[in-house]
C-alpha positions as CSV (number, residue, x, y, z in Angstrom):
1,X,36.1,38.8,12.7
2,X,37.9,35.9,13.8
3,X,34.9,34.0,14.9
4,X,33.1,33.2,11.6
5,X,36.5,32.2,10.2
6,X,37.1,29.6,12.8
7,X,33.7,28.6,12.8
8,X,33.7,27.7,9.1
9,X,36.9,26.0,9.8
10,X,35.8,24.0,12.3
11,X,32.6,23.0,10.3
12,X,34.7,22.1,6.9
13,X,37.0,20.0,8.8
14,X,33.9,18.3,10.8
15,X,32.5,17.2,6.9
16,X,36.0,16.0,5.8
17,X,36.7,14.0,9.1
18,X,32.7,12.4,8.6
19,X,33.5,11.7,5.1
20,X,36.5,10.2,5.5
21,X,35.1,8.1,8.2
22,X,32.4,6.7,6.4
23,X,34.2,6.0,3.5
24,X,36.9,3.6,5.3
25,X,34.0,2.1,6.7
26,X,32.2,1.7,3.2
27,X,35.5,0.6,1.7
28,X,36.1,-2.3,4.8
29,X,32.5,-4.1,4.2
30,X,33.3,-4.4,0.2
31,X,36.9,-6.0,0.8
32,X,37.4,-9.3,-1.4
33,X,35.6,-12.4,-0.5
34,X,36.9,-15.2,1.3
35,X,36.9,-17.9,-1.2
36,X,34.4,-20.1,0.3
37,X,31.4,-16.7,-0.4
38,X,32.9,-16.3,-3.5
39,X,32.2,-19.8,-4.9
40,X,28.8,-19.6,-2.6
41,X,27.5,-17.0,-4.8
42,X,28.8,-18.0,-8.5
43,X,26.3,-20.5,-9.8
44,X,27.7,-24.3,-11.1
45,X,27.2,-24.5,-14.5
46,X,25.4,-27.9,-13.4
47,X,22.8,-25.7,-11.5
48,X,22.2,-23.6,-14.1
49,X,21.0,-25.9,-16.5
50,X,18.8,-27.9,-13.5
51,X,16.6,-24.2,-13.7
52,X,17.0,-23.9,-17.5
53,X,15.5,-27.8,-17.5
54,X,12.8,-27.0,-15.2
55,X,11.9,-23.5,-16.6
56,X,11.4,-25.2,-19.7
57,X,9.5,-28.1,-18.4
58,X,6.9,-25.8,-16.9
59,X,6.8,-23.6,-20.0
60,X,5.9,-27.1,-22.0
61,X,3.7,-28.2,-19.1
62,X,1.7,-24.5,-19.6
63,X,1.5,-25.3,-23.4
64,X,-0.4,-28.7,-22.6
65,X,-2.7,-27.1,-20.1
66,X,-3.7,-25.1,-23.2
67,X,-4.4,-27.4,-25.8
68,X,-6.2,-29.8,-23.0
69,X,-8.4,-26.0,-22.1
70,X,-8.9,-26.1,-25.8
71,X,-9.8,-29.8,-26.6
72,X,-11.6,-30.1,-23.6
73,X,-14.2,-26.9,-23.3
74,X,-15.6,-24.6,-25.9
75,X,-14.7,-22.4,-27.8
76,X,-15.8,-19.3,-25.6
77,X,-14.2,-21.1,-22.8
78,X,-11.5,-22.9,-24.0
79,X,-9.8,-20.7,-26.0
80,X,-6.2,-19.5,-25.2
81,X,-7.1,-15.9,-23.9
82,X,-10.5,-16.9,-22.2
83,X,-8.1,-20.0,-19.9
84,X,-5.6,-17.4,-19.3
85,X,-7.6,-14.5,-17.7
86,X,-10.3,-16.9,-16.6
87,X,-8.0,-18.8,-14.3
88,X,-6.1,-15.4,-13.1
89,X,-10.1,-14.3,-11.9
90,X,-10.6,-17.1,-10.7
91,X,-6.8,-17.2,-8.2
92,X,-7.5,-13.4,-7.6
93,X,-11.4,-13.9,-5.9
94,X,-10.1,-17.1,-4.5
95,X,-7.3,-14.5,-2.7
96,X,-10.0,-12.1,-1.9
97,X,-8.6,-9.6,-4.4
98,X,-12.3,-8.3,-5.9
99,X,-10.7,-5.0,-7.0
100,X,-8.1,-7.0,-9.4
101,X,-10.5,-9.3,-10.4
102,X,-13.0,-6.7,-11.6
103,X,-10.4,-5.1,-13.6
104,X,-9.9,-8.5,-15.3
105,X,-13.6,-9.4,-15.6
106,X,-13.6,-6.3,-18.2
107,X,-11.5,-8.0,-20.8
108,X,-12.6,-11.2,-20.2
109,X,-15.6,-10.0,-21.1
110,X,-13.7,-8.0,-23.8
111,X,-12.4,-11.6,-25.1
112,X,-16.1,-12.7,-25.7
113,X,-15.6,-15.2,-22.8
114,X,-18.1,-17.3,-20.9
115,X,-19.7,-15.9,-18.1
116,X,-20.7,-19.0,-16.7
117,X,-18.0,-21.2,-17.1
118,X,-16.2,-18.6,-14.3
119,X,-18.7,-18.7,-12.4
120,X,-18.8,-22.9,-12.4
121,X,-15.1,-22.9,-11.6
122,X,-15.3,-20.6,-9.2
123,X,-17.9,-22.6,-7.1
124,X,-15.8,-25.6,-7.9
125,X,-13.0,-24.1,-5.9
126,X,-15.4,-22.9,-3.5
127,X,-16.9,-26.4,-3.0
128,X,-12.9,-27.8,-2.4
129,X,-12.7,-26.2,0.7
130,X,-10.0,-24.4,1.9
131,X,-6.5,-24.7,1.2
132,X,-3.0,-23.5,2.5
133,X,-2.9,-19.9,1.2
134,X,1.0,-20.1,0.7
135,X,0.5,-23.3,-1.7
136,X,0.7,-21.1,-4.4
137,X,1.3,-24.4,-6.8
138,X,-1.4,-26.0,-5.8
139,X,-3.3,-23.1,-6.1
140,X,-2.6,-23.4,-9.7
141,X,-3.6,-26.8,-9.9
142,X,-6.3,-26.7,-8.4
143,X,-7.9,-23.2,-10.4
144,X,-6.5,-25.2,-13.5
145,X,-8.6,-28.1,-12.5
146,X,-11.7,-26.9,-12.0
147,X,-11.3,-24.3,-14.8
148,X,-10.8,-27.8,-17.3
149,X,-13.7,-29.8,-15.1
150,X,-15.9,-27.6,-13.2
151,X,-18.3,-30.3,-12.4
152,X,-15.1,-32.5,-11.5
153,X,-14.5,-34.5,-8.0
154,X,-14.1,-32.4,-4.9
155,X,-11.2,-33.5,-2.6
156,X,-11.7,-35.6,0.3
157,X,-12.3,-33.2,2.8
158,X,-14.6,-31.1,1.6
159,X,-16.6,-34.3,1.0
160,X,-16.2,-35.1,5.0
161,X,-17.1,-31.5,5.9
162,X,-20.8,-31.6,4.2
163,X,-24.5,-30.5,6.0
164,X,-24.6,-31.0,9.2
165,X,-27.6,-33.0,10.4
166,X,-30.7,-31.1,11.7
167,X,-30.5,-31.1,15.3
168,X,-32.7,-32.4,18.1
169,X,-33.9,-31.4,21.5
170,X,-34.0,-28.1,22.4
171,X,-32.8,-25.0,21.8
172,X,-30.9,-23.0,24.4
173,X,-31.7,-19.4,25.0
């Protein structure tokens, strides 16, 4: 009968010694900070407004992209909702994403958008060439580009990288 006792025992006090344990070692990593870290991670007022300033600056920059989608194109394409969902089609086929895009394509199509202004810009961005895929601003720029000017200017290298000419001779087997 002694067994099960001291078994129990000896289990119980294995838990508390494990617990213990791990909780000085818990309690050690979350000590106070030197000062140096301390100051590391508290943001300078200074900063703070440098991301307030540019967060606005890119919300004001969005706002002009707008009204230029809206001056610019028609109605069925230029309109708020038909620039915003046309341009995120447009970045998701660009990133292969079909599945996304499809799922978008319905309320675009919802929104009474144009068809075939997508499918311009689309081919404009196809024309550009490719680009770095981890450029996500100039991504953005660019969709935004040819989403305003389908039939716009392609860059330079995609000009340089046109047909190549017919070949002559023969033909290896």
């Amino acid at each position: 009968m002694r067994f099960p006792f001291c078994t129990a025992a000896l289990v119980a006090g294995g838990f508390l010694l494990v617990s213990v344990i791990a909780a000085a070692a818990e309690d050690q990593g979350s000590g106070p900070k030197p000062p140096d870290q301390a100051q590391q991670n508290q943001k300078k007022p200074s900063d703070k407004a440098t991301a307030d300033q540019q967060a606005e600056a890119r919300r004001l920059e969005e706002i002009e992209q707008y009204k230029q989608a809206a001056a610019r194109l028609s109605f069925s394409a230029g309109s708020a909702e038909c620039v915003w969902t046309g341009r995120r089609i447009t970045t998701l086929l660009w990133r292969d994403d079909v599945d996304t895009a499809r799922r978008y394509l319905d309320l675009y199509d919802r929104f009474g958008c144009s068809a075939e202004h997508l499918k311009l810009a689309f081919r404009c961005m196809i024309r550009q060439g490719p680009m770095d895929p981890k450029a996500a601003d100039r991504l953005s720029a660019r969709v935004h580009s040819c989403w305003i000017d389908p039939a716009g200017p392609t860059t330079a290298a995609s000009r340089a990288t046109g047909p190549s000419p017919p070949a002559t001779g023969t033909v290896p087997n």
